[in-house]
PAKOLMAR-738445 format. One line per field, with one value per residue: residue number from 1; residue in one letter; x, y, z of N, C-alpha, C in turn. Coordinates in nm, 2 decimals. Each point is the difference from the previous one (the first is absolute). Example, Ala and Ser with C-alpha at 12.3 -4.5 7.8 and 13.67 -1.06 7.14 Angstrom:
<sites>
drenlum	[1/2] .
dokol	[A/S] .
nc1	[1.32/-0.04] .
nc2	[-0.57/0.11] .
nc3	[0.78/-0.07] .
cac1	[-0.09/0.09] .
cac2	[0.12/0.11] .
cac3	[0.00/0.00] .
cc1	[0.09/-0.08] .
cc2	[0.12/0.11] .
cc3	[0.00/0.08] .
</sites>
This chain:
<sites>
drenlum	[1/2/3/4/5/6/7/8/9/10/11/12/13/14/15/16/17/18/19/20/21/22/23/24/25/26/27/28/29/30/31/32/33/34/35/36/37/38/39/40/41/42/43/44/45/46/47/48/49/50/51/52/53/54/55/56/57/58/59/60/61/62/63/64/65/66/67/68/69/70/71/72/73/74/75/76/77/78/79/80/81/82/83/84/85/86/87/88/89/90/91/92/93/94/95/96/97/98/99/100/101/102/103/104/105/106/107/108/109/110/111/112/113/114/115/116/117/118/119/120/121/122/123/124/125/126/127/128/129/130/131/132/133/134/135/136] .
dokol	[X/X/X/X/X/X/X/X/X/X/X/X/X/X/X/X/X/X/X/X/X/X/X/X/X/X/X/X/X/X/X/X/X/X/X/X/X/X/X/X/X/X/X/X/X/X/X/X/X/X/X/X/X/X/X/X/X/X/X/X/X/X/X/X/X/X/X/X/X/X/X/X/X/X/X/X/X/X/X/X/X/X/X/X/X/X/X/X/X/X/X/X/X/X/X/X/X/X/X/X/X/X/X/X/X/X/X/X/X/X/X/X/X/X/X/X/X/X/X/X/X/X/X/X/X/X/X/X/X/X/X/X/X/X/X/X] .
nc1	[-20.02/-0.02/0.12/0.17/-0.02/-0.11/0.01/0.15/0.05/-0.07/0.09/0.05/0.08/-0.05/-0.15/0.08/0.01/0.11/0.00/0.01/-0.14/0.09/-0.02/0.07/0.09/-0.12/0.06/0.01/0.12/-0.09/0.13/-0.07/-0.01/0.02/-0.01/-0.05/0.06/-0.05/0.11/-0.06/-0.04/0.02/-0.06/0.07/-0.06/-0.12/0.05/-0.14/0.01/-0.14/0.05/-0.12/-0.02/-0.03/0.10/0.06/-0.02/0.15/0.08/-0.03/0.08/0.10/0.02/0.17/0.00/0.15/0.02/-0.08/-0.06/0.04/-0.12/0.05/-0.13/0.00/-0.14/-0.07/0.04/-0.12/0.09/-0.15/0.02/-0.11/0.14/-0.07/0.12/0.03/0.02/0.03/0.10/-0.06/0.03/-0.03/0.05/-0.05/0.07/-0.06/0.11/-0.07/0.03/0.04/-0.04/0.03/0.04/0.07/-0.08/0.06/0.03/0.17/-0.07/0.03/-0.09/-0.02/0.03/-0.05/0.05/-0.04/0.04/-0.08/0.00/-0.10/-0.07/0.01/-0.10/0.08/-0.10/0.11/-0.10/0.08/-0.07/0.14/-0.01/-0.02/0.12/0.03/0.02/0.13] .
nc2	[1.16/0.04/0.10/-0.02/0.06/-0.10/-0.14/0.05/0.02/-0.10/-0.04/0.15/-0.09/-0.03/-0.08/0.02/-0.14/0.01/-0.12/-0.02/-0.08/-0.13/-0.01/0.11/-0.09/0.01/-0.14/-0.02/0.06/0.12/-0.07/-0.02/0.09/-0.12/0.09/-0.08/0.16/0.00/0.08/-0.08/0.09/0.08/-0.01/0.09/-0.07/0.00/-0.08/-0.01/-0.04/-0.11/-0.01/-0.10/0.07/-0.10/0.04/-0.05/0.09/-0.09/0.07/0.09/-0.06/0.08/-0.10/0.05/-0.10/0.01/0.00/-0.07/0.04/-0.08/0.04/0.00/-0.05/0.10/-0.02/0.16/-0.07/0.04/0.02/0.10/0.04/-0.07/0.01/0.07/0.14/0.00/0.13/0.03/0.13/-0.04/0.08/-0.02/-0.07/-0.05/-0.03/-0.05/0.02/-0.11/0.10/-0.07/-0.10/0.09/-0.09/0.06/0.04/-0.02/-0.02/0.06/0.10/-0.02/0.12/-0.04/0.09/-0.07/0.14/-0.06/0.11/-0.06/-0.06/-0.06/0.11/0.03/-0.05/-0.07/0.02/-0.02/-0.11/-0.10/-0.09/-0.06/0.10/-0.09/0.06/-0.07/0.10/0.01] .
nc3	[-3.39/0.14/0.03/0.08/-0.07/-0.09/0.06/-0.01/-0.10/-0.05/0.04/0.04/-0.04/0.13/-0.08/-0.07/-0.02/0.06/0.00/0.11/0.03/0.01/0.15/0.04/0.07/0.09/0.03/-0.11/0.02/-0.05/-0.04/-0.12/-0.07/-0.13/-0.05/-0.10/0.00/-0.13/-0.03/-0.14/-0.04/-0.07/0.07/0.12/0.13/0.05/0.06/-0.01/0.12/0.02/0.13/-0.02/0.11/0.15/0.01/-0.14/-0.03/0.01/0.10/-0.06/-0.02/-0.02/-0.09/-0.01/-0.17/0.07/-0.09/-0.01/0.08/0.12/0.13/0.14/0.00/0.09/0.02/0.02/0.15/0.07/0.06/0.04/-0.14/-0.11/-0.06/-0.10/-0.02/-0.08/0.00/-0.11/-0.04/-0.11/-0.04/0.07/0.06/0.02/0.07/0.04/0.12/0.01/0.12/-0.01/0.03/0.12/-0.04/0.02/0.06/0.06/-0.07/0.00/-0.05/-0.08/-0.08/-0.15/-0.07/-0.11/-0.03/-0.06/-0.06/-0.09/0.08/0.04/0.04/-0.11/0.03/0.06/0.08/0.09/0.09/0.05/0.11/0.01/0.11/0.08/0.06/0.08/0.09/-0.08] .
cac1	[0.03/0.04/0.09/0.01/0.02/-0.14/-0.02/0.01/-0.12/-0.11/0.00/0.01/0.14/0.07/-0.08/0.06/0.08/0.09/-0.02/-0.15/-0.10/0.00/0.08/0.13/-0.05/0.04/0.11/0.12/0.08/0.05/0.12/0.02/-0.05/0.09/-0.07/0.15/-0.08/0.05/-0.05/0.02/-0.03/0.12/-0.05/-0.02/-0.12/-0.08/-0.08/-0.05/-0.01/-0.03/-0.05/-0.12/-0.01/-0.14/-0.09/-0.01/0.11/0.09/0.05/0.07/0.11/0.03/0.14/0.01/0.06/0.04/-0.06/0.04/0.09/-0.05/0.06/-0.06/-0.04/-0.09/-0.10/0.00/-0.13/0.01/0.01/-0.12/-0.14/0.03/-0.02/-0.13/-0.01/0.10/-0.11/0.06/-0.03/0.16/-0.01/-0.14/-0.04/-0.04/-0.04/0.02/0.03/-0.02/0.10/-0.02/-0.02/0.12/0.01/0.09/-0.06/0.06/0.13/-0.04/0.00/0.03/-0.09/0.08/-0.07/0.07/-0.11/0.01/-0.01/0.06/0.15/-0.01/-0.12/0.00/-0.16/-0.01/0.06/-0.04/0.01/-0.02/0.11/0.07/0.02/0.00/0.09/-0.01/0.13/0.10] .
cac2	[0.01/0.16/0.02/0.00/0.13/0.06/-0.02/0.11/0.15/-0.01/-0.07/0.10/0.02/-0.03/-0.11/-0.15/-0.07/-0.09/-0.08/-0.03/0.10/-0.01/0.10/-0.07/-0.09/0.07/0.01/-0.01/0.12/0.01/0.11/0.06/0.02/0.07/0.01/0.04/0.09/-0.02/0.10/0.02/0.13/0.10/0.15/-0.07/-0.02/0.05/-0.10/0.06/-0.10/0.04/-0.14/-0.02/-0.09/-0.01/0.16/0.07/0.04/0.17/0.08/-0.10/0.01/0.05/-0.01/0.03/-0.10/0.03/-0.04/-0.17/-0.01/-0.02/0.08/-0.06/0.15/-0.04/0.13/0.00/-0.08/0.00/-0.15/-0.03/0.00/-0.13/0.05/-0.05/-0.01/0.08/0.06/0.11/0.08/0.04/-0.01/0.06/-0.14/-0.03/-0.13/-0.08/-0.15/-0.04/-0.14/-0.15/-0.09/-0.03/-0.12/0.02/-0.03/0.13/-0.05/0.07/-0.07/0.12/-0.02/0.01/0.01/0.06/0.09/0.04/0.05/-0.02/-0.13/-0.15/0.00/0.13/0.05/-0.12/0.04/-0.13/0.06/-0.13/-0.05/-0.09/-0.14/0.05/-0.06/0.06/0.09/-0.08] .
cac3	[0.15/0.02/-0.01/0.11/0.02/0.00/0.14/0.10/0.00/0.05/0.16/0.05/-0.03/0.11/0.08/-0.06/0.10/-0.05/0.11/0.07/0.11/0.17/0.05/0.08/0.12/0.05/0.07/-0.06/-0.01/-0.12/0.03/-0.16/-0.11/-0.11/-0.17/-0.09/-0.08/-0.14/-0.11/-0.12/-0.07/-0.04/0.06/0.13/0.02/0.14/0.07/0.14/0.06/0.16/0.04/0.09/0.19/0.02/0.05/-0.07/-0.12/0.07/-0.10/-0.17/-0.06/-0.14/-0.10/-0.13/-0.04/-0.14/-0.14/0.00/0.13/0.08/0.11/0.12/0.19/0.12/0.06/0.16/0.05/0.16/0.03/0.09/-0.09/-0.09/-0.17/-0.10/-0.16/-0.05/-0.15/-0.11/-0.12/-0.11/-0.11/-0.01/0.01/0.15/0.04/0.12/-0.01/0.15/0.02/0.03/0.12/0.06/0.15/0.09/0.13/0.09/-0.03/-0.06/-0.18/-0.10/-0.11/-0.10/-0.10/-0.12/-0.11/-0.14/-0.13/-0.10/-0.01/-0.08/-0.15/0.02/0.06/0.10/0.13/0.10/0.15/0.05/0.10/-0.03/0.10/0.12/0.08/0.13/0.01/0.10] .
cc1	[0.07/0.14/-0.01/0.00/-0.12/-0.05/0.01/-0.13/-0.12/-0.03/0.03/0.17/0.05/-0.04/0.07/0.12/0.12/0.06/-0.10/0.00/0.04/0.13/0.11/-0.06/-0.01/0.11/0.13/0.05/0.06/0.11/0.04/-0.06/0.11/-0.05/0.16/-0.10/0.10/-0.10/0.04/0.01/0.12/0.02/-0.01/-0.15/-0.01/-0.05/-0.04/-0.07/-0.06/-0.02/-0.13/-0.02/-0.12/-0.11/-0.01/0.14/0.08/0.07/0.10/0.13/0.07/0.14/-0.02/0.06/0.08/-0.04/0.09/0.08/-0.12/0.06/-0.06/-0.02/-0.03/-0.10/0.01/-0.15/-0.02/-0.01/-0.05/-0.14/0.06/-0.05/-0.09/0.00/0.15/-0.10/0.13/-0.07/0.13/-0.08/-0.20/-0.08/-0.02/-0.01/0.02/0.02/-0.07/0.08/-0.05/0.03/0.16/0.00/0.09/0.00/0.02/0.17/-0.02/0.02/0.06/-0.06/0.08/-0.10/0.02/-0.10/0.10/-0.05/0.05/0.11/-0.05/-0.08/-0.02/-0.12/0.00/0.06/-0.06/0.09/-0.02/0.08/0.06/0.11/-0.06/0.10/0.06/0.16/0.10/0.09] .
cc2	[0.14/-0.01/0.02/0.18/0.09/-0.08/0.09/0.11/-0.05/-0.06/0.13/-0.05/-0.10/-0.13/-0.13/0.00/-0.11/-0.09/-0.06/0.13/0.01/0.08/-0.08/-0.09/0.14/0.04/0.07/0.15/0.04/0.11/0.09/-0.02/0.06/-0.02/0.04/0.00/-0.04/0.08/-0.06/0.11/0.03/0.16/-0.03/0.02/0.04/-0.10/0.01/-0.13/0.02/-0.11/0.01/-0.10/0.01/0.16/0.08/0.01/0.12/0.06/0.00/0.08/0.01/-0.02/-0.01/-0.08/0.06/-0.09/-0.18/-0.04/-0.06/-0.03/-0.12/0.13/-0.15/0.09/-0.08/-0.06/-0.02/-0.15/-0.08/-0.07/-0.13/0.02/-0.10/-0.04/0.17/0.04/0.09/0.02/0.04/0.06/0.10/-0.16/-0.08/-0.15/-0.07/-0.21/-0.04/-0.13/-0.17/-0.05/-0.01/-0.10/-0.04/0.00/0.12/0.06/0.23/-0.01/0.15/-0.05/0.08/0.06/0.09/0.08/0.04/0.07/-0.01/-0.10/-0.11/0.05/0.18/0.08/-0.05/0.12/-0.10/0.05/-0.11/-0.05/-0.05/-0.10/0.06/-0.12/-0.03/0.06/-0.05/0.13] .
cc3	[0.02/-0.02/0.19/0.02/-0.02/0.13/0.10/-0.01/0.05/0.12/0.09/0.00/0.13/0.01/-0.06/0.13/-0.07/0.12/0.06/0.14/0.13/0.08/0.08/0.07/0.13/0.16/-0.09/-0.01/-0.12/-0.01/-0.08/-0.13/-0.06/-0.15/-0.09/-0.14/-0.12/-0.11/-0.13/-0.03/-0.04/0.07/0.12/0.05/0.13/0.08/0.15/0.07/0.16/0.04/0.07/0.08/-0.03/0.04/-0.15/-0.11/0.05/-0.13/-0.17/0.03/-0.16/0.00/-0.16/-0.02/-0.17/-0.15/0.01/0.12/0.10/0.12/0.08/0.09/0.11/0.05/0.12/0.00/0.11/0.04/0.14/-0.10/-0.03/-0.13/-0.03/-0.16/-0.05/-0.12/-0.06/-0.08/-0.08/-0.17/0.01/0.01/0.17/-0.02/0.18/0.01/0.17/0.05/0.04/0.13/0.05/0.13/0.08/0.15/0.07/-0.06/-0.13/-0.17/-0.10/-0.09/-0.12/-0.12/-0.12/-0.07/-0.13/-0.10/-0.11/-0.04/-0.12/-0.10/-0.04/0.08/0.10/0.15/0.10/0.13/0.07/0.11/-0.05/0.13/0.15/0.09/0.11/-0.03/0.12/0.03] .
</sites>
């Protein structure tokens, strides 16, 4: 079986998915995106991050993760589009998360997500939702 890192290469790096397919509810107000970036390495890191609307893939953003440390961001996100998916890059590695079914209604939601380098497995980079909430 391939290695998750010969997948990449041969997939063009972006087409794997973590999560599922589906999109916001489309009433629902999305007030935020926060990724908490976690560097294993010993060496600080580059982590570059875009969010994708329905119109596309905006702009990446760039933080630096000192060595075993891990950070919370928030990107920016127009908050007329309806996020699709969160893509990064760390390490010369690409990966993308799509976000999951928010049901909420009309009601507004903060979306959560974790990218990791190198934490749980030394090869192991990951990029995953892990909540969507409504915001109080």
């Amino acid at each position: 079986m391939p290695s998750r890192r010969q997948l990449l290469l041969a997939s063009g790096g972006l087409s794997l998915l973590s999560g599922c397919t589906e999109l916001v509810e489309p009433d629902a107000t999305v007030e935020s995106v926060e990724v908490e970036l976690a560097n294993g390495e010993t060496e600080a890191q580059e982590f570059h991050v875009a969010l994708e609307t329905d119109e596309g893939l905006g702009e990446w953003q760039t933080w630096t993760v000192p060595p075993e440390t891990r950070r919370t961001v928030t990107l920016d996100s127009p908050t007329e589009r309806v996020p699709a998916a969160v893509h990064g890059v760390v390490g010369n590695e690409p990966v993308r998360a799509s976000l999951g079914r928010i049901d909420f209604g009309s009601e507004t939601v903060c979306l959560r997500f974790v990218f990791y380098y190198h934490i749980v497995d030394d090869d192991e980079v990951e990029l995953a939702e892990i909540a969507d909430i409504s915001c109080e």
